[in-house]
C-alpha positions in Angstrom: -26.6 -3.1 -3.9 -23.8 -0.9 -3.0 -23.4 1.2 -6.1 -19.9 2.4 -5.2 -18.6 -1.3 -5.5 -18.3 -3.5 -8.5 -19.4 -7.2 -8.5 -15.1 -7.4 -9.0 -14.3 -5.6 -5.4 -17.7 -7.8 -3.7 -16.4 -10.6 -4.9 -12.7 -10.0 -3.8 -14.1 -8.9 -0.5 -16.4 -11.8 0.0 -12.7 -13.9 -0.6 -11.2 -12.3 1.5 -13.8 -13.0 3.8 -16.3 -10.1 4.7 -19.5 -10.9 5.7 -20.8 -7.7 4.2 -20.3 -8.4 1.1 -21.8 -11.8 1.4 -25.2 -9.9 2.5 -25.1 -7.7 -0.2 -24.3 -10.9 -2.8 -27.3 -12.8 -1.4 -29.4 -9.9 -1.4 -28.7 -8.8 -5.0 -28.3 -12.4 -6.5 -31.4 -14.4 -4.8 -34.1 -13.1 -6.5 -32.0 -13.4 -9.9 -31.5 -17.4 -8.9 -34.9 -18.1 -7.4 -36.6 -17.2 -10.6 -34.1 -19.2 -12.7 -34.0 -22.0 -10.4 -37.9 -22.0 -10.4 -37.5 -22.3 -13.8 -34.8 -24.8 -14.0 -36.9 -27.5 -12.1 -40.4 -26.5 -13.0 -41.9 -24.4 -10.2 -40.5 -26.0 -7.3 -40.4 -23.3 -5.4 -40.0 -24.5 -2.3 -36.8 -26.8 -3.3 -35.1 -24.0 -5.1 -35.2 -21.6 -1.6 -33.7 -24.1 0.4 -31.0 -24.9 -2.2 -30.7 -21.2 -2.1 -29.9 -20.6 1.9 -27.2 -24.3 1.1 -25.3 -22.6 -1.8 -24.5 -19.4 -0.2 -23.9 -21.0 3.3 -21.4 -23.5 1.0 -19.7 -20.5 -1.1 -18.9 -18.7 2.1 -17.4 -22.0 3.5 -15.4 -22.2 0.0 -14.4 -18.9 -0.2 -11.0 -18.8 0.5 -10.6 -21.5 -2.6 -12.8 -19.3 -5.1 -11.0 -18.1 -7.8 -10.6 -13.9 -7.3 -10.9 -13.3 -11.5 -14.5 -13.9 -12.1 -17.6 -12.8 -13.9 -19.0 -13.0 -10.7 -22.8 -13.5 -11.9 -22.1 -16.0 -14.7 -19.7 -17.6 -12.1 -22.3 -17.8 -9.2 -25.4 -18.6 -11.6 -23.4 -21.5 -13.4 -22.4 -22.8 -9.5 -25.9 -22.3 -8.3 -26.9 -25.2 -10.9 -24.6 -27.3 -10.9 -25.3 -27.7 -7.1 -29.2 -27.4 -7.9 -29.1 -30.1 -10.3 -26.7 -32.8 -8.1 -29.1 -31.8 -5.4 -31.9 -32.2 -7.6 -30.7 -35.9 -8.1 -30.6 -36.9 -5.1 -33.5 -35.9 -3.7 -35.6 -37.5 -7.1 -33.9 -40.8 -6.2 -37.0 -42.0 -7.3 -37.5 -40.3 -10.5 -35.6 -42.6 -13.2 -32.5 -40.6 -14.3 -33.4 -40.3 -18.2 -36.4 -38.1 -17.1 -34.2 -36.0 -15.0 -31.6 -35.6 -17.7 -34.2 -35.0 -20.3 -35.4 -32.4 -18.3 -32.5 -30.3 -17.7 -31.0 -31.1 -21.1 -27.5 -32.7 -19.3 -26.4 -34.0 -22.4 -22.7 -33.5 -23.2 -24.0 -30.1 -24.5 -24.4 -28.7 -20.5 -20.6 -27.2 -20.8 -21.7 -25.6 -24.2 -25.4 -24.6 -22.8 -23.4 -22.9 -19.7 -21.3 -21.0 -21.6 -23.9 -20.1 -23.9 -25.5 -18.7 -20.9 -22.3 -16.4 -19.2 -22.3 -15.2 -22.9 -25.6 -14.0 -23.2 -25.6 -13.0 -19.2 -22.2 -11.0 -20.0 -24.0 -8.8 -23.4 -27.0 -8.3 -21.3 -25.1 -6.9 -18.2 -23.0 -4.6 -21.2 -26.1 -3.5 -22.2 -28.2 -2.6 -19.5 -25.2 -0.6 -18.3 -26.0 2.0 -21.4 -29.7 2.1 -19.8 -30.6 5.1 -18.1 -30.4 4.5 -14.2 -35.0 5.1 -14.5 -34.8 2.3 -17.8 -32.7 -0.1 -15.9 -34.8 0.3 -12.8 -38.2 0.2 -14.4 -36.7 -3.1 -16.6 -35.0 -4.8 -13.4 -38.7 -4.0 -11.1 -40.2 -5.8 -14.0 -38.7 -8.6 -15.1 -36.7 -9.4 -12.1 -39.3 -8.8 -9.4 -42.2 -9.8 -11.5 -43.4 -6.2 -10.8 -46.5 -5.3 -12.5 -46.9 -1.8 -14.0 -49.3 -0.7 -11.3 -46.9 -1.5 -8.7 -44.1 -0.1 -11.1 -46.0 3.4 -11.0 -46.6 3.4 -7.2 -43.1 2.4 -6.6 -41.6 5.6 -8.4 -44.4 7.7 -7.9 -45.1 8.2 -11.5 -47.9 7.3 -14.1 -48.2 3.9 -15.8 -47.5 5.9 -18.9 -44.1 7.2 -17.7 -43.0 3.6 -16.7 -44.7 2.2 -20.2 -42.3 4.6 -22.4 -39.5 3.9 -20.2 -39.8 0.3 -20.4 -40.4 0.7 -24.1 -37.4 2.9 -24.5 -35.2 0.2 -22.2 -36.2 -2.9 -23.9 -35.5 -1.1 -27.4 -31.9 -0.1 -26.5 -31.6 -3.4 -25.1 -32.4 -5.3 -28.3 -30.3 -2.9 -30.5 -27.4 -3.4 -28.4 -27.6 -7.5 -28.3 -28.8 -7.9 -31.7 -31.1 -10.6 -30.3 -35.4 -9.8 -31.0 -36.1 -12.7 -28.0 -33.3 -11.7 -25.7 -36.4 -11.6 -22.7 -36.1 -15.4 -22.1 -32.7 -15.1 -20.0 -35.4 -13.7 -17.4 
């Protein structure tokens, strides 16, 4: 991603209708949502990336509507399933709806559950932001891209010992900083 923009101008952008910042969106956001998604509906991989291409080819269609004052990755996370889960239901037309509804936890708790969610989405982007730019890499390689620490070495040209104390040091600062010992889970 563009380091010299905030989410706050992308987004704006991406209103105002540059296609740019749509590219850099998808490309900075899909992994994030493909993982969660995945998780979301058990693995259903397949589903999840074609629900992916819809909401961002939808979002662009809506964007002149979008509200400009966002957290824009609690915003496009919380639209992602809400669209994942309608779509979800209608293609498990099938599947009776308490299963469904069990397995997402739908209850009248979802509006709670969400914000719960842009909370703990909102301390965690605080805190890797007081990460060192090598601990945030090292920590976004691995538990965004599923990297292993093999491929974390080779990526940075480093030793597995360097990217070891650098996770260590990065997962440390992140659990003093959200006061939360199993904070890992929101990956």
């Amino acid at each position: 991603m563009n380091v010299n923009r905030t989410d706050a101008e992308l987004w704006k952008s991406f209103c105002a209708g540059d296609e740019k910042s749509l590219v850099i969106l998808y490309e900075h956001y899909y992994n994030i949502f493909f993982v969660w998604g995945c998780k979301w509906l058990n693995g259903e991989a397949d589903f999840v990336k074609d629900q992916l291409q819809d909401f961002f080819i939808y979002i662009w269609e809506k964007r002149a509507k979008l509200s400009l004052d966002v957290n824009v990755k609690a915003y496009l996370l919380t639209s992602f399933r809400r669209q994942l889960v309608y779509q979800w239901k209608k293609y498990q037309k099938t599947q009776a709806t308490e299963e469904l509804v069990k397995s997402f936890d739908l209850y009248d708790s979802e509006l709670l559950d969400a914000e719960l969610i842009t909370a703990q989405f909102s301390k965690l982007e605080k805190a890797l932001l007081l990460l060192s730019p090598a601990q945030r890499e090292v920590v976004e390689l691995r538990f965004l891209e599923n990297k292993s620490m093999q491929e974390i070495a080779d990526h940075k040209n480093t030793s597995i010992r360097t990217v070891y104390n650098l996770l260590h040091r990065g997962i440390h600062k992140l659990r003093s900083e959200i006061n939360e010992k199993n904070f890992l889970w929101l990956w």
